[in-house]
C-alpha positions as CSV (number, residue, x, y, z in Angstrom):
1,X,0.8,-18.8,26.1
2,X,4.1,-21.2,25.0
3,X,2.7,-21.9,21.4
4,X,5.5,-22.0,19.3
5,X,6.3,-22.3,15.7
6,X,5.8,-25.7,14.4
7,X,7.1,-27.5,11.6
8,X,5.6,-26.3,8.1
9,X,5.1,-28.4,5.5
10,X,4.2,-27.5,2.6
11,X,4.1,-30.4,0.4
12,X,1.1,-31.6,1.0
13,X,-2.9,-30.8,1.1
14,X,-2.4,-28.1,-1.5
15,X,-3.7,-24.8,-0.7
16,X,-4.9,-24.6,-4.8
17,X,-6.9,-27.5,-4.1
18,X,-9.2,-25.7,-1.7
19,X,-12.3,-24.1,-3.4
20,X,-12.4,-22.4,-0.3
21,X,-8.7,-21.1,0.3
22,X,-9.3,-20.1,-3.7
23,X,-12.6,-18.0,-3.3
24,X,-10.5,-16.1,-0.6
25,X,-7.5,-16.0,-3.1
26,X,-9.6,-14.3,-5.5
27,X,-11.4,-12.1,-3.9
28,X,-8.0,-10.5,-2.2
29,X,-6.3,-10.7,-5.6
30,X,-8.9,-8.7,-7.4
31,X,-9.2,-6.7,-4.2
32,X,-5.2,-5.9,-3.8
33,X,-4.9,-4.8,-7.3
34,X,-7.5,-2.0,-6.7
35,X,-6.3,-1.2,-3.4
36,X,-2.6,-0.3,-5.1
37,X,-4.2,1.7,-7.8
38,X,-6.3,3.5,-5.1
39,X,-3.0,4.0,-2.6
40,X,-1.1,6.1,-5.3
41,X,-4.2,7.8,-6.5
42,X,-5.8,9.0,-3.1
43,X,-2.2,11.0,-2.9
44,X,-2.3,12.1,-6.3
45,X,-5.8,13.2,-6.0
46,X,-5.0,15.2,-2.8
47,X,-2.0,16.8,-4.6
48,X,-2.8,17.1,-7.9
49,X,-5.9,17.7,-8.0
50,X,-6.7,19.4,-4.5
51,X,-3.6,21.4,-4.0
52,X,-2.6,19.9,-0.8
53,X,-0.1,20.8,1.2
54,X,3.2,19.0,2.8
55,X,1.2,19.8,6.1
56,X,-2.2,19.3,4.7
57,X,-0.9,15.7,3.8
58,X,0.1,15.2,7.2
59,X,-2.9,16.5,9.0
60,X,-4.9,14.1,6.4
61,X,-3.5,11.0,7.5
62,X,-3.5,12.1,11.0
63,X,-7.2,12.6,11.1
64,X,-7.7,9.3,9.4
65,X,-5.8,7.4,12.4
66,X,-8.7,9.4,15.4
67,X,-11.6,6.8,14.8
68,X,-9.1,3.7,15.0
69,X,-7.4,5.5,18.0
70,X,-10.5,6.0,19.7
71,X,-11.9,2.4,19.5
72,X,-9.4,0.7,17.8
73,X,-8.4,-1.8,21.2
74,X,-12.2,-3.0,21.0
75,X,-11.8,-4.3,17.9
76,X,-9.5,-7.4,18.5
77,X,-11.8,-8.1,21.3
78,X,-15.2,-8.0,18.7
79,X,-13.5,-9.9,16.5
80,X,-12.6,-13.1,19.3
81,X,-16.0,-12.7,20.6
82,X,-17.8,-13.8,16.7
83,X,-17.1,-15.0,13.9
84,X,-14.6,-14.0,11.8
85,X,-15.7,-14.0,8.1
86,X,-19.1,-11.7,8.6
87,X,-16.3,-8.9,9.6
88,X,-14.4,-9.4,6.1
89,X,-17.7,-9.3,4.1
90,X,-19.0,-6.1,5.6
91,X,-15.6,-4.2,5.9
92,X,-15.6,-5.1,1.9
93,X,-18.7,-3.8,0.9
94,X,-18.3,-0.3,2.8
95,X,-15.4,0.1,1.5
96,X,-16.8,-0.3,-2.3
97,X,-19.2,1.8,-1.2
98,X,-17.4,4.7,0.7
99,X,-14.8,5.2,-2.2
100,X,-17.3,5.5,-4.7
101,X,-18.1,8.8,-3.4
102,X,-14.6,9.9,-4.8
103,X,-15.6,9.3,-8.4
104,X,-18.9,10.6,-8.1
105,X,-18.1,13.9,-6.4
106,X,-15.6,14.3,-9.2
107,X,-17.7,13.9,-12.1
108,X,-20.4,16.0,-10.5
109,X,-17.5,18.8,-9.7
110,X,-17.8,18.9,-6.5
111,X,-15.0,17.2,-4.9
112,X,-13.2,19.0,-2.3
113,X,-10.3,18.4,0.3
114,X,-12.7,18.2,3.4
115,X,-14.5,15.3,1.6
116,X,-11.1,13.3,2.2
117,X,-10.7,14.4,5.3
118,X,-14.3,12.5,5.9
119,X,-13.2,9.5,3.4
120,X,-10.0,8.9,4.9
121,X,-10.9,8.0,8.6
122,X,-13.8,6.0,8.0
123,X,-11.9,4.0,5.3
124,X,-9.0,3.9,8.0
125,X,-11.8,2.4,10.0
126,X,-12.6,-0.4,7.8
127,X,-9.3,-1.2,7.1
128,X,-8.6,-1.7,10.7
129,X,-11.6,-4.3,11.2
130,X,-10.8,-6.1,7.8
131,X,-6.9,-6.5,8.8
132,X,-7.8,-7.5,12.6
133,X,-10.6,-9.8,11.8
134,X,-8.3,-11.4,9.0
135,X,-5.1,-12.3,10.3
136,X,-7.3,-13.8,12.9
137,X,-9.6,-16.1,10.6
138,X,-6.8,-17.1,8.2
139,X,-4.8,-19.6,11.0
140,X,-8.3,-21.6,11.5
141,X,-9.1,-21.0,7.8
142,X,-5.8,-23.0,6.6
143,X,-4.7,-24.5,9.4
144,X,-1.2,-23.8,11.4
145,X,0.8,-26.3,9.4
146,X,-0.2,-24.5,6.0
147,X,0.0,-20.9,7.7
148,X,3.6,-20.0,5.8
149,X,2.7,-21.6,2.7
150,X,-0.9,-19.3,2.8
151,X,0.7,-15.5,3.6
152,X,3.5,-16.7,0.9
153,X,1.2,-17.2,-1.9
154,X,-1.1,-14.0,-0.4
155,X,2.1,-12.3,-0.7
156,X,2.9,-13.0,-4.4
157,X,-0.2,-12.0,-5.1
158,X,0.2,-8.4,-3.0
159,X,3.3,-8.8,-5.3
160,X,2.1,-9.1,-8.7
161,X,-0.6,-6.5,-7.5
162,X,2.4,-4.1,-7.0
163,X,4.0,-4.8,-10.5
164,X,0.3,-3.5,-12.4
165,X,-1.3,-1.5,-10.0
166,X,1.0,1.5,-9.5
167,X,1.8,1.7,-13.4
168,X,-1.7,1.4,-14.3
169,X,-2.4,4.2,-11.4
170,X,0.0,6.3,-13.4
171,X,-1.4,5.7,-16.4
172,X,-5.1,5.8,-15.2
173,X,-4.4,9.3,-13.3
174,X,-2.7,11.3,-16.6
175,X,-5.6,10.0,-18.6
176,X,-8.9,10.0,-16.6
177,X,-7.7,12.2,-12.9
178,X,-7.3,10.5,-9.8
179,X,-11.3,10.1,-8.8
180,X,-11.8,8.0,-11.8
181,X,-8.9,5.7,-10.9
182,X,-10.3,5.4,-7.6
183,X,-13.7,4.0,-8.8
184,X,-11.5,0.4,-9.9
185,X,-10.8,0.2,-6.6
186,X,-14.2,0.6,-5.4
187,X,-15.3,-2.1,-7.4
188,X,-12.9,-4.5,-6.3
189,X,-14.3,-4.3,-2.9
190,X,-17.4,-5.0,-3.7
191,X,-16.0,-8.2,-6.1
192,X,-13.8,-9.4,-2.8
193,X,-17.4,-9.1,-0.6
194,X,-18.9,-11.8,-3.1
195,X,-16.0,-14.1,-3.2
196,X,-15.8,-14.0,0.3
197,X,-19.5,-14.7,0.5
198,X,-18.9,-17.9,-1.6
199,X,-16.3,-19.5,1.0
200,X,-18.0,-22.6,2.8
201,X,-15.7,-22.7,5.7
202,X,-18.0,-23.6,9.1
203,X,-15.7,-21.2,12.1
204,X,-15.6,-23.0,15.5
205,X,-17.1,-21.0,18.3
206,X,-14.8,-19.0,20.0
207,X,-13.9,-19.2,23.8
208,X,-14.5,-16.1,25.2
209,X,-18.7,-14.8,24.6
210,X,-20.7,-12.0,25.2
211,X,-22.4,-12.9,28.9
212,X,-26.1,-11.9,29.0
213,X,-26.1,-10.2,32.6
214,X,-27.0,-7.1,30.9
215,X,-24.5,-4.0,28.7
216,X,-22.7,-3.0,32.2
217,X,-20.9,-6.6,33.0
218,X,-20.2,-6.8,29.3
219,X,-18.5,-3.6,28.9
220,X,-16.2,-4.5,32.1
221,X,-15.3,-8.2,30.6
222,X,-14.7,-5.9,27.4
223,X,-11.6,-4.1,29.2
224,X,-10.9,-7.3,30.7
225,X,-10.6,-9.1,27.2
226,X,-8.4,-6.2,26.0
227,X,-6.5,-5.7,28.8
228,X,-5.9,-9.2,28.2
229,X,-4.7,-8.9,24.7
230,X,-1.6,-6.6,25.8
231,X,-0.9,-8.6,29.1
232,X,-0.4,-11.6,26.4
233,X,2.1,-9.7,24.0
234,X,3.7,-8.6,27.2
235,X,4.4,-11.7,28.4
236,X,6.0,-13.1,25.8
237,X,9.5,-11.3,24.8
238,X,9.0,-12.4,21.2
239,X,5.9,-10.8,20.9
240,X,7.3,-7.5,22.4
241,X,10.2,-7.4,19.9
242,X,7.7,-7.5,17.2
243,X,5.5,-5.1,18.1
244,X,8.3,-2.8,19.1
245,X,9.7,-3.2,16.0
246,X,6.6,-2.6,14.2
247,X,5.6,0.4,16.2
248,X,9.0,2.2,15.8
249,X,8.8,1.7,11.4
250,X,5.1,2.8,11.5
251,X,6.2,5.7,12.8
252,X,8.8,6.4,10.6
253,X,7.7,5.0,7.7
254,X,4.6,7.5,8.3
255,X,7.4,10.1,7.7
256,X,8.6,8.5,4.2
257,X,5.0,6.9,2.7
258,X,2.8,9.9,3.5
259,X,5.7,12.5,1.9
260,X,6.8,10.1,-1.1
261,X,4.5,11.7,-3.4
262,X,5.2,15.2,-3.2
263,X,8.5,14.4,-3.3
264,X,9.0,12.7,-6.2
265,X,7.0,15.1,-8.0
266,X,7.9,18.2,-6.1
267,X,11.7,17.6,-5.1
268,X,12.7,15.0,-8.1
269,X,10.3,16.3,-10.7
270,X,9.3,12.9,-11.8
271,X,5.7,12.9,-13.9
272,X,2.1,10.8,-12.4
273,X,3.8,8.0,-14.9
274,X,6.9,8.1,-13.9
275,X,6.5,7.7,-10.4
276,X,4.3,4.8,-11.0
277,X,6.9,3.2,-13.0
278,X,9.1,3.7,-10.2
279,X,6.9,1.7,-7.4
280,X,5.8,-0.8,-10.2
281,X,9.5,-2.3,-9.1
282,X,8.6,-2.7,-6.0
283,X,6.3,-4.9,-7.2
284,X,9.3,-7.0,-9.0
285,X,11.2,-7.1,-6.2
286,X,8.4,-8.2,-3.8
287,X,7.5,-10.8,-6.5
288,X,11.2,-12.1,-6.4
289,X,10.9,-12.0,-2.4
290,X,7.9,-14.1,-2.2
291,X,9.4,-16.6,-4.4
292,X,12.2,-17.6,-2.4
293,X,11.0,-16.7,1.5
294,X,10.2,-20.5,1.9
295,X,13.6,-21.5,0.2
296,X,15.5,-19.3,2.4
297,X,13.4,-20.1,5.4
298,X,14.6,-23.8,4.6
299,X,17.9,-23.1,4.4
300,X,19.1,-20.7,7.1
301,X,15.6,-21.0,9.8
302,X,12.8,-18.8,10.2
303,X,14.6,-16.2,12.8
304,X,17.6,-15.5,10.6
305,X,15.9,-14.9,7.1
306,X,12.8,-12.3,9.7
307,X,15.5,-10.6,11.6
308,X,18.1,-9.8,8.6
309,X,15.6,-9.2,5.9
310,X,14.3,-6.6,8.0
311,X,17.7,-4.5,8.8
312,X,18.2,-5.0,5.2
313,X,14.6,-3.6,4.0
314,X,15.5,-0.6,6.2
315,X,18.9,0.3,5.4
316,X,16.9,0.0,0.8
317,X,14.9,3.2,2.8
318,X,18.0,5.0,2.7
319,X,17.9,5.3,-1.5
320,X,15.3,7.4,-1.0
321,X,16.6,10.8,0.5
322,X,20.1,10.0,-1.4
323,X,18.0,10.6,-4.7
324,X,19.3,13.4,-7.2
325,X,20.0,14.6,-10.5
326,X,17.0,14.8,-13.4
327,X,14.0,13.0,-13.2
328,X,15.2,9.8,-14.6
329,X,18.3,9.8,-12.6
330,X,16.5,10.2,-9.4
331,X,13.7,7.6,-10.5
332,X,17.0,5.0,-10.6
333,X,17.0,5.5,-6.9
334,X,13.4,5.3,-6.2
335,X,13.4,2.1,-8.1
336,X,16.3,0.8,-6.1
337,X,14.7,1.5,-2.9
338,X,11.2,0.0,-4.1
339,X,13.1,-3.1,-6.0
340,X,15.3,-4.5,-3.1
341,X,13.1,-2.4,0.2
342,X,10.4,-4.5,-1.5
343,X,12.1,-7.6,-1.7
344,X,13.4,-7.6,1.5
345,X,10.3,-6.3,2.8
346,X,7.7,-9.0,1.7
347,X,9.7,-11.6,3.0
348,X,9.6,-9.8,6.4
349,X,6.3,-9.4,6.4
350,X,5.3,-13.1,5.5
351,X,7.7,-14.2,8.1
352,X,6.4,-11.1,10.4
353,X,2.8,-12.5,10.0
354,X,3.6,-16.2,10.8
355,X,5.3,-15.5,13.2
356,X,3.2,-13.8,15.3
357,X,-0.2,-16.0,14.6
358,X,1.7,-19.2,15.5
359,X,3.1,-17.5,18.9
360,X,-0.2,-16.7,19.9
361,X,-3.4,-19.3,20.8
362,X,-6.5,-19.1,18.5
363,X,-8.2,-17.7,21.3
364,X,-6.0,-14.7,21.8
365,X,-5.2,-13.7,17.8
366,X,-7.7,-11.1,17.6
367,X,-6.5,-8.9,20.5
368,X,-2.8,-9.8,19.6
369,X,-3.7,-8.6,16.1
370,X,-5.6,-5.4,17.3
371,X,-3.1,-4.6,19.7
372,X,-0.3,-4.5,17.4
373,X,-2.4,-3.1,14.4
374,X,-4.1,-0.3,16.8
375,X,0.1,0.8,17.7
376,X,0.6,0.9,14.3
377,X,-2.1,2.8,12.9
378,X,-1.7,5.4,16.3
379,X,2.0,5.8,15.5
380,X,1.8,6.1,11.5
381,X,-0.5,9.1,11.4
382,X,1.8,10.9,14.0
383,X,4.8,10.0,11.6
384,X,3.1,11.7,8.6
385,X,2.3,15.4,10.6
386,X,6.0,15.0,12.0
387,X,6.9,14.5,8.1
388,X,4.7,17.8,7.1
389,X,6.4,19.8,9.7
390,X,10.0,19.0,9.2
391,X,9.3,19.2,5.4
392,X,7.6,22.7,5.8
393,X,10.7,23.7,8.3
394,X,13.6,22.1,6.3
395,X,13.0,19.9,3.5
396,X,11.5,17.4,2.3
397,X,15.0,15.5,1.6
398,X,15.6,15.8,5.3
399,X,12.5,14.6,6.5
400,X,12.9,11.3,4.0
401,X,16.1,11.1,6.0
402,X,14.7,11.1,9.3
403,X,12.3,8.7,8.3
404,X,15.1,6.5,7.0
405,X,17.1,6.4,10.4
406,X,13.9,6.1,11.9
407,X,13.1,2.7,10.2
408,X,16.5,1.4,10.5
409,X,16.3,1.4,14.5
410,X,13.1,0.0,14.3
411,X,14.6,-3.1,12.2
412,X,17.3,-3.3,15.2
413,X,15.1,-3.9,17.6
414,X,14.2,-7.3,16.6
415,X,17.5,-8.2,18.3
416,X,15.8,-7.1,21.7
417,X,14.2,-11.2,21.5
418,X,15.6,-14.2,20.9
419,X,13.8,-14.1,17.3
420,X,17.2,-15.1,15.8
421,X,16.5,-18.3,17.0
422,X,13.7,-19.7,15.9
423,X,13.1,-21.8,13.5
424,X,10.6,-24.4,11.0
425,X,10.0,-26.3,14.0
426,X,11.1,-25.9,17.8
């Protein structure tokens, strides 16, 4: 329960030397890149091509959070109960396969707004499982000591997938629609399921195991092993700052990410390409943040560089609502808010991510994971219908400022712990 950060070195046993770290590499590389070209066309496709609403695009990400909300806390305690890597390969290939309906529906014209309304909960789903089950195989995959050095070069990658992902969206979008964008994505699934496959990584047998005195005693030890999961978090003050802080920004940044799209195009004016230009810098600046998260980290401790960077990747938020003047003008402060909210933000999140695996036993990192990712995705989805309905009552400006105070008290309540503190080693 008192694990605590250890000393990270990253100078030796090179994570590019490991066939297997690279097969992983790969696969979320390749995987990423879709998955940015599918996360500005799904909006696009709902609003350009379907006609959504400010509310409809509220109630659309709502819906998506229901299946995770209604079993979402049973699947940190699945994923400590087997092995990790069977989880990752399966999530992949339903993925590929559930977004290749998209494309298909489009080309046969018959793609309609209640097919997302199906697409976007079960892909919720699957995201949930993929994310739980891999912030909990990556620790025993790498090993603690190489933990930072691992979710740094994942992160450049997520970086460089921000850089030509959105632009290519764009691009992809004004010449082929939405659906057709969406089938790269698909594909990259289904390419990360196969790399995956190809890791020769033996798991060690978790502690905790299914007992075999029948479905009745195992659903009990089921609550049990959950309840578990957010007696740990609350036991540690650490732990609570960081979920705190992470439920308060999904909240709010539900308000900001779910009405981004509508509006750029519908408030700013900005074109499919234009807009895609503007998040391709957040690309840049997550790029530049991954680069020196591990210099800084050396230089003023893990607890400063997590707690500042993410006050400062908050207060970026507020470019957004402050955005005016023609469409190019405005873009200036979308790419602001995307070039420095991104840098800031990536280094949070690597830091976010260590952070929390090396506070908590192998044992435990699935329900901690869960836990955290199941507030997260319940709070998001409510963050996006309280977006539609201030847009649809005031603005859309307002609502992006709401969602920018929001995140900025979030980013405050990191000072609830004694984060600030850590550091490489304790």
């Amino acid at each position: 329960m008192d694990a605590e950060p250890r000393h990270v070195d990253t100078t030796k046993n090179s994570l590019w030397r490991d066939k297997n770290f690279l097969s992983l590499w790969l696969g979320q590389s390749v995987s990423t890149v879709g998955s940015r070209i599918t996360g500005e066309a799904l909006p696009l496709a709902a609003v350009l091509t379907l006609h959504a609403s400010p509310l409809q695009m509220g109630w659309l990400q709502f819906i998506a959070a229901l299946p995770v909300l209604s079993i979402g806390m049973f699947i940190g305690a699945f994923v400590d109960r087997y092995a990790r890597r069977p989880f990752l390969i399966g999530a992949d290939y339903l993925r590929g396969f559930l977004l290749l309906v998209i494309p298909v529906a489009a080309l046969i014209g018959h793609l309609a707004l209640w097919m997302l309304f199906v697409i976007y909960p079960t892909l919720s789903l699957l995201n949930q499982i993929f994310n739980t089950a891999y912030q909990a195989y990556l620790p025993s995959f790498v090993g603690r000591d190489r933990l930072m050095d691992a979710n740094t070069k994942l992160s450049i990658t997520s970086s460089i997938a921000e850089i030509i992902g959105p632009g290519l969206a764009g691009s992809l979008v004004q010449l082929f629609t939405a659906p057709i964008a969406i089938l790269l994505d698909a594909l990259s699934y289904l390419f990360s399921a196969v790399s995956i496959q190809g890791i020769r990584h033996v798991e060690i047998k978790q502690e905790v195991t299914f007992t075999q005195r029948g479905w009745r005693t195992s659903s009990a030890r089921l609550r049990r092993e959950i309840i578990d999961g957010v007696r740990y978090i609350a036991h540690d003050k650490r732990l609570i700052a960081l979920a705190v802080t992470a439920g308060i920004s999904a909240l709010f940044s539900g308000i900001i990410f779910n009405m981004d799209v509508l509006f750029a195009i519908r408030s700013l004016h900005l074109s499919a390409a234009l807009f895609g230009l503007t998040v391709t810098f957040g690309g840049v600046g997550a790029l530049i943040g991954a680069a020196l998260c591990q210099r800084l980290v050396r230089s003023l401790g893990v607890g400063p560089v997590l707690v500042s960077t993410a006050i400062l990747n908050a207060i970026c938020s507020w470019f957004i609502p402050l955005a005016h003047g023609d469409a190019w003008h405005a873009a200036l402060f979308l790419m602001a808010a995307q070039l420095f909210g991104d840098l800031f933000g990536v280094i949070f999140e690597v830091l976010e991510s260590t952070v929390r695996q090396m506070l908590t036993e192998d044992a435990m990192l699935g329900r901690v994971n869960g836990t955290i990712n199941l507030l997260m995705s319940a709070l998001t989805p409510i963050g996006a219908v309280l977006g539609g309905v201030i847009a649809t009552a005031l603005s859309l400006r307002f609502a992006m400022a709401v969602g920018a105070a929001g995140m900025t008290v979030g980013a405050l309540a990191l000072l609830i712990a004694p984060l600030w503190r850590i550091q490489t080693s304790s």
